[in-house]
Backbone as CSV, one residue per row, in Angstrom:
resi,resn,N_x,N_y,N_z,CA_x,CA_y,CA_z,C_x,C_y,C_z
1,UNK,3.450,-18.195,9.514,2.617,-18.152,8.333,3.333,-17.440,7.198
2,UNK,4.152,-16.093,7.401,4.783,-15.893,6.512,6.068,-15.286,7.253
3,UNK,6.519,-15.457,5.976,8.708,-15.846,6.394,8.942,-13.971,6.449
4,UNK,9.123,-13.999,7.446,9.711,-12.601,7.653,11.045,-11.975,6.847
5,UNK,12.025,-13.074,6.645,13.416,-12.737,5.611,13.178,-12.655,4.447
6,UNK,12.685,-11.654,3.802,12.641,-11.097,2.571,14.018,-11.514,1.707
7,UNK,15.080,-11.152,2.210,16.423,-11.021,1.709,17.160,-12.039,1.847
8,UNK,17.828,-12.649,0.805,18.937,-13.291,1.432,20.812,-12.776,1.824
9,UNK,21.481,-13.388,2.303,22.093,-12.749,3.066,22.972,-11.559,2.377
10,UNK,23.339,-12.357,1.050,23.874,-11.348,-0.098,23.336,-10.222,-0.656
11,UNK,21.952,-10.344,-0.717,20.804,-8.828,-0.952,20.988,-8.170,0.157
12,UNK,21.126,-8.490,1.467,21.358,-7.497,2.314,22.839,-6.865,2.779
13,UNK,23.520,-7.537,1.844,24.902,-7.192,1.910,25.183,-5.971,0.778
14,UNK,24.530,-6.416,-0.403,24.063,-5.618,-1.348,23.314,-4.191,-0.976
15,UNK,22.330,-3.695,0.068,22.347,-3.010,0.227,22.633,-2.251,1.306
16,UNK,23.360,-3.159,1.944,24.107,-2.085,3.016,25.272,-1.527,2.109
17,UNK,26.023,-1.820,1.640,26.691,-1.278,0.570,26.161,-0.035,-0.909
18,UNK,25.248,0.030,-0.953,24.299,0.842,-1.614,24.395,2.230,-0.438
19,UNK,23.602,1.487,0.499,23.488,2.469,1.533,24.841,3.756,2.347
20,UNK,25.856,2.585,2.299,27.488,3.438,2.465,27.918,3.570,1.394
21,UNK,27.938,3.849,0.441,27.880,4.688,-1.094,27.072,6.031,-0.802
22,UNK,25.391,6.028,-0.518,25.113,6.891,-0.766,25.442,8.398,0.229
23,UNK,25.787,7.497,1.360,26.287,8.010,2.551,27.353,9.028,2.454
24,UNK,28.804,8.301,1.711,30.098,8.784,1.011,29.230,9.843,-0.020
25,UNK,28.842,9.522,-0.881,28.484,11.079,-1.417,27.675,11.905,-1.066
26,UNK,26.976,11.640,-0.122,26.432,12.972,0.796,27.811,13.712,1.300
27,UNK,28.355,13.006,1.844,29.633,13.510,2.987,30.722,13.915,1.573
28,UNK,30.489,13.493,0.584,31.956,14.259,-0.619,31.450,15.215,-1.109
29,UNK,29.915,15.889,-1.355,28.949,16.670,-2.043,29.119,18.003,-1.105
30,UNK,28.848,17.914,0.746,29.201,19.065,1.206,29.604,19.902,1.260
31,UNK,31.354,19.947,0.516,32.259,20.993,0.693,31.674,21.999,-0.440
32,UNK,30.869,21.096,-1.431,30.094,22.239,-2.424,28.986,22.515,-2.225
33,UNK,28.445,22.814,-1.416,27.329,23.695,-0.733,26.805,22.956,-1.612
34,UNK,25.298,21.853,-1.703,24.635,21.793,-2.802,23.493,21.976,-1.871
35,UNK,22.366,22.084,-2.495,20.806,22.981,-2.674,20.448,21.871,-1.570
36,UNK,19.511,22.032,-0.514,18.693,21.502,0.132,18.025,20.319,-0.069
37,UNK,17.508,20.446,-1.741,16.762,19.323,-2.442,17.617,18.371,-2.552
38,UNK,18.744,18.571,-2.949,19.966,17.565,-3.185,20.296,16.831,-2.295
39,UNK,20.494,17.743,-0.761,20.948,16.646,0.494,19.929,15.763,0.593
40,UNK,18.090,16.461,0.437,17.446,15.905,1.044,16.829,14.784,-0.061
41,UNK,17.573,14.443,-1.357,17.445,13.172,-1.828,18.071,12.424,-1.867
42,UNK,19.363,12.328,-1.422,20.059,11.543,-1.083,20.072,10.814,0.366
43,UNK,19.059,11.689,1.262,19.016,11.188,2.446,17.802,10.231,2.384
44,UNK,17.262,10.373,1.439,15.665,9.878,1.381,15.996,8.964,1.037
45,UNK,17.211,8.770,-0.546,17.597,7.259,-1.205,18.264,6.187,0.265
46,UNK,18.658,7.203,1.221,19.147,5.944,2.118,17.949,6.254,2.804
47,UNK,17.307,6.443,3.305,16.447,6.065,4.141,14.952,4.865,3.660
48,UNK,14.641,5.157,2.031,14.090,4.142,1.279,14.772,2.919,1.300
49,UNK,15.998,2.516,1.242,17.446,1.276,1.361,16.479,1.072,2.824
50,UNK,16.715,2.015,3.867,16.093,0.617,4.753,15.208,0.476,5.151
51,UNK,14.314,1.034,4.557,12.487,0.991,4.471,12.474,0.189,3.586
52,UNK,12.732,-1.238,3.641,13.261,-2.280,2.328,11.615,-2.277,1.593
53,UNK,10.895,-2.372,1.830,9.413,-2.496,0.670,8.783,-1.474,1.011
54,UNK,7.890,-0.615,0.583,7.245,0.358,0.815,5.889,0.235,-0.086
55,UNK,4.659,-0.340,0.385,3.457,-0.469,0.103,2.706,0.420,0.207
56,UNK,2.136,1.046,-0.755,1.452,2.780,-0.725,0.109,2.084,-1.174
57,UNK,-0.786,2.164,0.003,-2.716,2.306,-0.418,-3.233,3.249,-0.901
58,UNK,-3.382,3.766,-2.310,-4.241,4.758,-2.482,-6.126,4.294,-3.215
59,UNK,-6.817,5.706,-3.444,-8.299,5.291,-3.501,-8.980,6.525,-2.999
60,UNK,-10.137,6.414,-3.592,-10.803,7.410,-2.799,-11.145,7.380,-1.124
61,UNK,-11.653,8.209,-0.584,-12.035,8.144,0.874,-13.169,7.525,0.523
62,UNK,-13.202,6.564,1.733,-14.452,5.046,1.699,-14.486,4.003,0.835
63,UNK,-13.215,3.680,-0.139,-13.034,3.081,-0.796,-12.960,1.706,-0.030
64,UNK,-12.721,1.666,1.518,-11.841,0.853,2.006,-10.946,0.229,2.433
65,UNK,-9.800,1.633,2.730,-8.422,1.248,1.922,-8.178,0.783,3.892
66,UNK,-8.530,1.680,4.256,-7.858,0.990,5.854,-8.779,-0.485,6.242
67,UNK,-9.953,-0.790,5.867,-10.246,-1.781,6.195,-9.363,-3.216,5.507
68,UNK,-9.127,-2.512,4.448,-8.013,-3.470,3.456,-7.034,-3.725,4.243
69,UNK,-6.527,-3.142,4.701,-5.134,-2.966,5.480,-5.404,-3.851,6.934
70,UNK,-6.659,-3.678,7.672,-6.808,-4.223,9.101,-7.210,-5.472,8.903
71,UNK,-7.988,-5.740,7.611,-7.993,-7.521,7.224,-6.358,-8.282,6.611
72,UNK,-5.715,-7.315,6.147,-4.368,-8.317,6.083,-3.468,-8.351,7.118
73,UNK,-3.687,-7.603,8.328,-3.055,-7.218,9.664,-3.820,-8.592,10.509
74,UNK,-5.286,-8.868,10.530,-5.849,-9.322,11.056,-6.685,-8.773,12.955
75,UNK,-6.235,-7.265,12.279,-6.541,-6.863,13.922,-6.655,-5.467,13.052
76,UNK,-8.120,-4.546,13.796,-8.326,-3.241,14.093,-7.235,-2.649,14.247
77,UNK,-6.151,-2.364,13.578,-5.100,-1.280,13.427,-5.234,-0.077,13.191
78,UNK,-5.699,0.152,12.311,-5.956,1.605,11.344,-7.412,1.984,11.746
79,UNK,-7.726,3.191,12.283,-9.494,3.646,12.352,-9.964,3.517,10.925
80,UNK,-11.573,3.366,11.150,-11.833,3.355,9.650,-13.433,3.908,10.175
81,UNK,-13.417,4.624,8.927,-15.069,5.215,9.152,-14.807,6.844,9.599
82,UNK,-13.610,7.087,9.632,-13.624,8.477,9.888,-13.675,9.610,8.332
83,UNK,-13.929,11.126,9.058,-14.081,11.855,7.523,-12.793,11.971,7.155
84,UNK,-12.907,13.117,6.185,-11.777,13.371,5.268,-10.956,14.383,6.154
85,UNK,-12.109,15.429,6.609,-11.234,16.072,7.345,-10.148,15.802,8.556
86,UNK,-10.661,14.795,9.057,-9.580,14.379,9.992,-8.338,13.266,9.869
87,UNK,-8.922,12.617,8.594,-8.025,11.705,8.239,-6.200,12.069,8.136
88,UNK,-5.292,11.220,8.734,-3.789,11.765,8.489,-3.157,10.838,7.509
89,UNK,-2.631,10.940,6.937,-1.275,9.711,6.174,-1.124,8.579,7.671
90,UNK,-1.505,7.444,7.340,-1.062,6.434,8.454,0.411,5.636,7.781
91,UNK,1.316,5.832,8.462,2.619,4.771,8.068,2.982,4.056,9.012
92,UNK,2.694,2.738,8.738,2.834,1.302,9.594,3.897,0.585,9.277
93,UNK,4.470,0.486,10.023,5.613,-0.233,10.301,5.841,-1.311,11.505
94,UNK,6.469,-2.051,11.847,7.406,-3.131,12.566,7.692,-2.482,14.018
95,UNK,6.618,-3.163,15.250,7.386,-2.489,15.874,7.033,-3.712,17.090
96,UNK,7.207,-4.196,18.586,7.536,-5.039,19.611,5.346,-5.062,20.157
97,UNK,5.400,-3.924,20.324,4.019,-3.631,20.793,3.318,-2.166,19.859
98,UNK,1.767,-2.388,19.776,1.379,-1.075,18.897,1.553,0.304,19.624
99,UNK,2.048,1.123,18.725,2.262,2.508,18.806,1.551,3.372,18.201
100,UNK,1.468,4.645,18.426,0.975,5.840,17.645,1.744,6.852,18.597
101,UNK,1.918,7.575,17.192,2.828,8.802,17.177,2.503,9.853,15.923
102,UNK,2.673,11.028,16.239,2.213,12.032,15.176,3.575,13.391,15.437
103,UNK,4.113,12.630,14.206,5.639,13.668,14.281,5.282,15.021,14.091
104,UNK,4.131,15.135,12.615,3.869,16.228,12.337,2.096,16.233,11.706
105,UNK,1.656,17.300,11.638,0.554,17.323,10.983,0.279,16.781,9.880
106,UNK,-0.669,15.826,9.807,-1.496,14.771,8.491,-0.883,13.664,8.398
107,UNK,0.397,13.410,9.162,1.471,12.283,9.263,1.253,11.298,10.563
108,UNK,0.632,10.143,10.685,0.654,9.430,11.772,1.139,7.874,11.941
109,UNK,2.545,7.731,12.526,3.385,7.276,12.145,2.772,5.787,13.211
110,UNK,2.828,4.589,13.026,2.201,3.240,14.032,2.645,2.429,14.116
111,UNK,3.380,1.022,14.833,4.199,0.331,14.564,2.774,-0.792,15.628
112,UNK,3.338,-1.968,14.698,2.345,-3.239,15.536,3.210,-4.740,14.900
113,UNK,2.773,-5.884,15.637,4.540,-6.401,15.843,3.418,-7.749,15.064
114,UNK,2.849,-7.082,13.748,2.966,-8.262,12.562,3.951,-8.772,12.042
115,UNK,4.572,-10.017,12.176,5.707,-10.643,10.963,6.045,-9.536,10.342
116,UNK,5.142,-9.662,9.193,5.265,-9.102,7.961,5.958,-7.804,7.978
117,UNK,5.363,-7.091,8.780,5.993,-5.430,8.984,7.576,-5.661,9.045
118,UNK,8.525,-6.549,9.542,10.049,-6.047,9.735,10.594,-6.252,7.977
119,UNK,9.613,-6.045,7.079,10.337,-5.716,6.076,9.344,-5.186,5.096
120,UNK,8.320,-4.845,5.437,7.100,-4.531,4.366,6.702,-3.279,5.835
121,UNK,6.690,-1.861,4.626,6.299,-0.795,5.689,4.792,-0.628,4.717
122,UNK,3.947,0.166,5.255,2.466,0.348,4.406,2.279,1.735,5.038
123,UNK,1.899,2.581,3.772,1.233,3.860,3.889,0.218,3.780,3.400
124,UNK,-1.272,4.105,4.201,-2.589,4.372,4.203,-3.243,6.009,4.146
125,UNK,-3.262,6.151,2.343,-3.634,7.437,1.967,-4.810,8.129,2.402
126,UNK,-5.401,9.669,2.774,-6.424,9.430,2.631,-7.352,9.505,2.067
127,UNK,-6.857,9.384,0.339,-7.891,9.330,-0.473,-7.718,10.319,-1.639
128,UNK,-8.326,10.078,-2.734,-8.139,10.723,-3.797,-8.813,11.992,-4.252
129,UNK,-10.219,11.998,-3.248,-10.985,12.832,-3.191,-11.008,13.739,-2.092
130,UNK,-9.876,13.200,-1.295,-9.753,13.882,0.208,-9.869,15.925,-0.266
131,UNK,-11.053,15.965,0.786,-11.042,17.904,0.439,-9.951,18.819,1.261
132,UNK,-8.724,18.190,1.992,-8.118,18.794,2.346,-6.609,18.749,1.729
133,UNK,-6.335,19.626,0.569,-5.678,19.551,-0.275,-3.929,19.348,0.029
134,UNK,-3.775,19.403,1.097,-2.172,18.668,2.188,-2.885,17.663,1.863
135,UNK,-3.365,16.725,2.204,-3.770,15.651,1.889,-3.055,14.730,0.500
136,UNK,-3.744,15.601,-0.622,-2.752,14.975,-1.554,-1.532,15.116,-1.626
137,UNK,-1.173,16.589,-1.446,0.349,16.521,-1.502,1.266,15.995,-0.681
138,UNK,0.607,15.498,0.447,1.478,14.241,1.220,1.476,12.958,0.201
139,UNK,0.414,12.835,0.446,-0.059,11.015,-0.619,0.989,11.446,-2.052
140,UNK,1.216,12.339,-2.116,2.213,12.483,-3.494,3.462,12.789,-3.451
141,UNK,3.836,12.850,-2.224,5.573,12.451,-2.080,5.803,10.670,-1.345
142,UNK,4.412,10.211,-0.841,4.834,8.852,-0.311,4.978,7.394,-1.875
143,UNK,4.057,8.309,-2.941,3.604,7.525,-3.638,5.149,7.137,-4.874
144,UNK,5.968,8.244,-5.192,7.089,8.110,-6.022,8.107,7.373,-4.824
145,UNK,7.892,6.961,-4.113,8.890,6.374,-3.474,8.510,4.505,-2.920
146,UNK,7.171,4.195,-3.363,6.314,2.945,-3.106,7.546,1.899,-4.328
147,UNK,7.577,0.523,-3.400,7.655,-0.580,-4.391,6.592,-0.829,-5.328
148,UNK,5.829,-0.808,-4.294,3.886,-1.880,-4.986,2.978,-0.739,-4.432
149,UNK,1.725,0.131,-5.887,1.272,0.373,-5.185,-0.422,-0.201,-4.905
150,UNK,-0.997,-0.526,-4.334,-2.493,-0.867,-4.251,-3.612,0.050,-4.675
151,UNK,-4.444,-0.356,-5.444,-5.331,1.120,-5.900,-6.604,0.423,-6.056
152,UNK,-6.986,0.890,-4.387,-8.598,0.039,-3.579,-9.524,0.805,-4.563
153,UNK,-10.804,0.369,-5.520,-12.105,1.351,-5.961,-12.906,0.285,-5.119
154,UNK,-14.505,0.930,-5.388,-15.166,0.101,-4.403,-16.237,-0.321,-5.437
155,UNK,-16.590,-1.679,-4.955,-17.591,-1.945,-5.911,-18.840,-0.943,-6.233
156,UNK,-19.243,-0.657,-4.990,-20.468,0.557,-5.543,-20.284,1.971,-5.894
157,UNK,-18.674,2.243,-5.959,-18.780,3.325,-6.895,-17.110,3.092,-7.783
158,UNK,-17.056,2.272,-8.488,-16.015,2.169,-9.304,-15.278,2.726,-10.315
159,UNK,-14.037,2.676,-9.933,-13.286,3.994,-11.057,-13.933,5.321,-11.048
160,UNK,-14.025,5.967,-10.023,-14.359,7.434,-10.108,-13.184,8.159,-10.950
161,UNK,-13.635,9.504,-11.334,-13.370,10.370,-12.094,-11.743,10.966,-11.254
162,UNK,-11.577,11.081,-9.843,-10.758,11.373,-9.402,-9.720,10.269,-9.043
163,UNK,-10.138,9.216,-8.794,-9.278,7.992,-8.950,-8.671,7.837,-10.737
164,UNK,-9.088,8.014,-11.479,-8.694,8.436,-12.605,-7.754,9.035,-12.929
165,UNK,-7.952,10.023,-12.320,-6.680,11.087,-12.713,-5.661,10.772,-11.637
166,UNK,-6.160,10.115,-10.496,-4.350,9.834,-9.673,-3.814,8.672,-10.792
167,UNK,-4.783,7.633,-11.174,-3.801,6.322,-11.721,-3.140,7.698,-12.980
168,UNK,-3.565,8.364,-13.438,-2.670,8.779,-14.571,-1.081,9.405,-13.837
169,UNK,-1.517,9.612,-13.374,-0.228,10.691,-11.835,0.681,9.224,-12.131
170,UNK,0.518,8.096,-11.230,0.911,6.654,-10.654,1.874,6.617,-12.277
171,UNK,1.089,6.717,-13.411,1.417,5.872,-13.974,2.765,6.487,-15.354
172,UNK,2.505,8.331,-14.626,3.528,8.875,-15.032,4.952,8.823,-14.430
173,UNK,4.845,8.356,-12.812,5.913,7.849,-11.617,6.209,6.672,-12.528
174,UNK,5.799,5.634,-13.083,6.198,4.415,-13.728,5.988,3.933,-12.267
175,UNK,5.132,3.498,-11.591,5.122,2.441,-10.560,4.416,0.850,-11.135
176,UNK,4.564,0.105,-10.082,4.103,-0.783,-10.331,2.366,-0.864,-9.772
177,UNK,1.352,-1.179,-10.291,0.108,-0.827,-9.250,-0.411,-2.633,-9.803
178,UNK,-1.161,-2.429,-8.572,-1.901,-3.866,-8.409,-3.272,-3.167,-8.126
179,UNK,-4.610,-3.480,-8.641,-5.666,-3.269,-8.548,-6.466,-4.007,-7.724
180,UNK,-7.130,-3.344,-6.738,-8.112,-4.387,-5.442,-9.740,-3.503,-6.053
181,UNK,-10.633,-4.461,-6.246,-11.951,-3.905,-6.355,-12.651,-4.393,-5.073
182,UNK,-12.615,-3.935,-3.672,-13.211,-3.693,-3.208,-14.795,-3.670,-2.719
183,UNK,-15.338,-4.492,-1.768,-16.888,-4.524,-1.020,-17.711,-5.628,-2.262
184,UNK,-16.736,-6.051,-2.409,-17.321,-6.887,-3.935,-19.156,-7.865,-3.154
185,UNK,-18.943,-7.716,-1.523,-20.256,-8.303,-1.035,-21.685,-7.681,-1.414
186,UNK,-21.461,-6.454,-1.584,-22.237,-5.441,-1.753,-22.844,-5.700,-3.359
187,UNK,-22.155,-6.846,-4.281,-22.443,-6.969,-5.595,-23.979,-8.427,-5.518
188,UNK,-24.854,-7.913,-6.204,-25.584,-9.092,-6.149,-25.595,-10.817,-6.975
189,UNK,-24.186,-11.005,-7.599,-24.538,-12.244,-8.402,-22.569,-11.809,-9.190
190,UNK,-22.510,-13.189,-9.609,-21.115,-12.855,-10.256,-21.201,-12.264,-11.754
191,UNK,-22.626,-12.295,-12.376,-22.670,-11.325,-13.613,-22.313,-10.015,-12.909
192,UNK,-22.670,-9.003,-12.073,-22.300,-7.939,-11.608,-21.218,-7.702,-11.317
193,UNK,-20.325,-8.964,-10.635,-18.907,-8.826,-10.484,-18.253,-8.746,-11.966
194,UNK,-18.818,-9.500,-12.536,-18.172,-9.709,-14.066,-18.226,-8.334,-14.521
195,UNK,-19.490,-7.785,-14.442,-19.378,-6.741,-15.520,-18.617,-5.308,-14.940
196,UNK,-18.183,-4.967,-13.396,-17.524,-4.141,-12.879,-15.995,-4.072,-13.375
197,UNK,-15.845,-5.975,-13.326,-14.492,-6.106,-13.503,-13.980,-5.574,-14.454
198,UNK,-14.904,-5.947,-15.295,-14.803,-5.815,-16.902,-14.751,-4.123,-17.213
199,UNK,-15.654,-3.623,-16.498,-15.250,-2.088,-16.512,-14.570,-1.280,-16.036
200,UNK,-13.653,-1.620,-15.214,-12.251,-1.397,-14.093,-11.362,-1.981,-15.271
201,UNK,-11.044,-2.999,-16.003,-10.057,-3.195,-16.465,-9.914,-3.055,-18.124
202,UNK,-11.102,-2.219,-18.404,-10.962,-1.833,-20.180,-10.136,0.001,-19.256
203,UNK,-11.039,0.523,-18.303,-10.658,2.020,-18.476,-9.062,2.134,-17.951
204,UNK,-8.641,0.912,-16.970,-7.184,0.744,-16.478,-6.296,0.054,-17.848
205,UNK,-6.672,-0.180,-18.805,-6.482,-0.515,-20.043,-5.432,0.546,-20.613
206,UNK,-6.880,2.077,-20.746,-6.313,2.890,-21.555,-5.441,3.718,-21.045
207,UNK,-5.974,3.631,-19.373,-5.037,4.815,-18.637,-3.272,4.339,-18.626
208,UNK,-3.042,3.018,-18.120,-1.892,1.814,-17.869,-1.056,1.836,-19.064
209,UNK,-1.944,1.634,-20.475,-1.245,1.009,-21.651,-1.223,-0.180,-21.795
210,UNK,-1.707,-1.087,-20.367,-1.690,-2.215,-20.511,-2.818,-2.766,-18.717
211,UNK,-2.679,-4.314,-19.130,-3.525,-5.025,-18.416,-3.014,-5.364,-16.779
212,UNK,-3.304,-4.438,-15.924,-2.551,-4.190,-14.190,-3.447,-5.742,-13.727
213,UNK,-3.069,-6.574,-12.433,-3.972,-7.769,-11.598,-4.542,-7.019,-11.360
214,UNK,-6.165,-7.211,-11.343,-7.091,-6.829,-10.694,-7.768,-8.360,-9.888
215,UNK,-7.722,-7.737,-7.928,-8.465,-8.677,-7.605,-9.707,-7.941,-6.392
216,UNK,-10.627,-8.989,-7.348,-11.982,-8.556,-6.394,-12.114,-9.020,-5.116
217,UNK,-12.482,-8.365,-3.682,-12.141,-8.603,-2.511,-13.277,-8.590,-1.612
218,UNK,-13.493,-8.812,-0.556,-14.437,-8.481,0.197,-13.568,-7.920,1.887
219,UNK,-13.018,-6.926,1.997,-12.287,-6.577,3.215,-13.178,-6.812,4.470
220,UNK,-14.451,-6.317,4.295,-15.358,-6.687,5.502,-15.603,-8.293,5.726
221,UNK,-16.219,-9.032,4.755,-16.210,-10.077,5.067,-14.561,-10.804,5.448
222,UNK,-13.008,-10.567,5.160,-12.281,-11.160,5.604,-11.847,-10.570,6.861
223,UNK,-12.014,-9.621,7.193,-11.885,-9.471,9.149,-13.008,-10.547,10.105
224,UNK,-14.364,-10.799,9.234,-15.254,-11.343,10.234,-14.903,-12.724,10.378
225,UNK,-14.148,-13.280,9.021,-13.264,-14.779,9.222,-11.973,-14.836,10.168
226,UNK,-11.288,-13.264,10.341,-10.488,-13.345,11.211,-10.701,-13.345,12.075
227,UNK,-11.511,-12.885,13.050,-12.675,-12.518,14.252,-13.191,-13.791,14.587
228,UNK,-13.604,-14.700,13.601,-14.948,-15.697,13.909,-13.448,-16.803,14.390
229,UNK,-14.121,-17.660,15.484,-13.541,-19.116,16.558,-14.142,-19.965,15.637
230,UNK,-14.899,-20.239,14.703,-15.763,-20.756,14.193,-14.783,-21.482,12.889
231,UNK,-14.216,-22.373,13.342,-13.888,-22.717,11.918,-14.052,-23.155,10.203
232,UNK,-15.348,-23.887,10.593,-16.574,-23.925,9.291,-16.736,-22.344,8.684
233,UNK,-17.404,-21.536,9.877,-17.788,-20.348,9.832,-16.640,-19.223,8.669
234,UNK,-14.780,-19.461,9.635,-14.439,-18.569,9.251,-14.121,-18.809,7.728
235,UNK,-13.890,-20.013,7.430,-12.892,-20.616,6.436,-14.358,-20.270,5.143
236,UNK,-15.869,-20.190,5.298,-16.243,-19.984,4.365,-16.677,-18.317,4.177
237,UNK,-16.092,-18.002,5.362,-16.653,-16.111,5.054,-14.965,-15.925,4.240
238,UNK,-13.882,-16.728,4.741,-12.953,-16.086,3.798,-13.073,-16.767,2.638
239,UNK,-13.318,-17.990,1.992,-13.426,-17.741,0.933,-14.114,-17.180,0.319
240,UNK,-15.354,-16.688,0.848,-16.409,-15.568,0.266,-16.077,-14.112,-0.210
241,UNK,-14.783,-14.189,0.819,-13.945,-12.764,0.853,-12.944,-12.383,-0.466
242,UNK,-12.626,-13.588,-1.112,-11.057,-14.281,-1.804,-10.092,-13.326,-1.040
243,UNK,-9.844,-13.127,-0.281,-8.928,-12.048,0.429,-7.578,-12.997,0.121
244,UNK,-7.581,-14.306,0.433,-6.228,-15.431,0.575,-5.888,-15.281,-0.796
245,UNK,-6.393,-14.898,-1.817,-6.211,-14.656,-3.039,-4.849,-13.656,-3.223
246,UNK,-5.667,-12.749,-2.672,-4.552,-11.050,-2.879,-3.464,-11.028,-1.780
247,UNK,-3.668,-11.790,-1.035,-2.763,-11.903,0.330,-1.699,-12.658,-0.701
248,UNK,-2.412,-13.872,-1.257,-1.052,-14.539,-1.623,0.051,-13.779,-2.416
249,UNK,-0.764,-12.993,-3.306,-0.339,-12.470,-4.106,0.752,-11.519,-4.048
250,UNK,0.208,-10.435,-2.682,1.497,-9.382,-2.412,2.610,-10.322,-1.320
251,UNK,2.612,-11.516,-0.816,3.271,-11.998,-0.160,4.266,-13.078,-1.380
252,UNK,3.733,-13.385,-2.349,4.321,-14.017,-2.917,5.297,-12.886,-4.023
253,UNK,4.509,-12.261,-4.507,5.370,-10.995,-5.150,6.699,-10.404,-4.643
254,UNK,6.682,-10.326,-3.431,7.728,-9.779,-2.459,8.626,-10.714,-1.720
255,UNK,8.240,-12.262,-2.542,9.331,-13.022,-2.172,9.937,-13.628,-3.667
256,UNK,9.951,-13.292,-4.417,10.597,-13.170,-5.400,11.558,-12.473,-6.307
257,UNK,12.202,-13.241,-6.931,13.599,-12.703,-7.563,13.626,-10.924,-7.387
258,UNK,12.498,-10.848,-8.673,11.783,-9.377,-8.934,12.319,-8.541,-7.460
259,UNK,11.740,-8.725,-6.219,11.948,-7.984,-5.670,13.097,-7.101,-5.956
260,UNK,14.217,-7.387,-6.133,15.137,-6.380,-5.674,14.978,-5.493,-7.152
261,UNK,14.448,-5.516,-7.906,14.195,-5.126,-9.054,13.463,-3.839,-8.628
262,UNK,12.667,-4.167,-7.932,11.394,-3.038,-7.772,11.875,-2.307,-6.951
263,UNK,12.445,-2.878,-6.266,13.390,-1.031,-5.028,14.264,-0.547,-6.399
């Protein structure tokens, strides 16, 4: 369903060569003692080289952001429904069979053997409002280092005041953000969708400088199309969902020229 080779053979020649560059000046920088911060950004620039895409979910807690994530997985990956307090940084990656591992505190590292993962890694924040203040300052060293980042609000409480002030954070990093509005089922009629949209994308207006994709989603309804044997069934809960919408979107984004642009 989707092409796992991101790269062609010359982009990856391209950055293995990036990568033994940055390598050589770690190893020429030593003999001058440089500062901690120094080794440890240069180790990070190679270790981003082969974390080739890096997809950062941010949002408030209950925004949705892991259910977002387990409808484009198509499988219960990520818990969802838990509090703030227990929530960790989830980073998903590429791996034969699913894993969990917790290197360190608020960090819980998972590998599950989607396609997509051997070149698209995803970090699942926990939230903008999270009350355990490690919390952000994790979500704020994963976020300056994202290709694409996703910024889930939810239809019934849109553009909060603290989601606010991260897109201003995002948008001082210069990232790229793609906007998901979220539980859009929960809206009664497409005037309501209209007029959310419409108010998600005047205030991402002023914060941005300019006009980010915003797409309206239904994450719950596209797991129950993934779930449902029902083919009538599933094919109209996902289009109910437009989930194939935003799917196309970060799958098609990341197979284009641009890409190597955005690392």
């Amino acid at each position: 369903m989707i092409s796992t080779e991101i790269l062609t053979e010359q982009q990856n020649e391209i950055r293995a060569a990036e990568r033994e560059t940055l390598r050589s000046l770690l190893a020429a920088i030593e003999p001058l003692e440089p500062s901690a911060d120094d080794q440890a950004a240069l180790r990070q620039a190679d270790l981003d080289l082969e974390e080739l895409f890096l997809l950062v979910v941010v949002g408030e807690f209950n925004a949705g952001k892991s259910a977002f994530i387990n409808a484009l997985l198509g499988e219960e990956v990520l818990p969802e429904g838990v509090t703030p307090t227990t929530a960790t940084i989830n980073l998903l990656r590429y791996g034969p069979q699913p894993t969990v591992r917790q290197p360190e505190d608020f960090v819980t590292e998972r590998t599950y053997p989607a396609d997509f993962l051997s070149e698209i890694s995803i970090v699942d924040t926990p939230g903008t409002n999270a009350i355990i203040r490690q919390h952000e300052q994790l979500t704020r060293t994963f976020v300056p280092r994202s290709d694409l980042v996703l910024f889930i609000t939810s239809a019934d409480r849109p553009f909060t005041e603290s989601e606010r002030g991260f897109m201003e954070t995002i948008r001082e990093w210069g990232k790229k953000i793609v906007l998901i509005l979220n539980k859009i089922d929960l809206l009664g009629s497409q005037a309501d969708l209209d007029r959310v949209t419409h108010f998600i994308e005047e205030n991402s207006v002023v914060l941005l400088g300019q006009k980010p994709e915003i797409f309206p989603v239904s994450a719950r309804l596209a797991k129950r199309a993934r779930a449902s044997d029902n083919f009538a069934e599933r094919d109209a809960l996902l289009h109910a969902s437009r989930f194939d919408e935003v799917e196309k979107y970060i799958f098609t984004t990341l197979d284009e020229a641009g890409r190597i642009r955005l690392k």
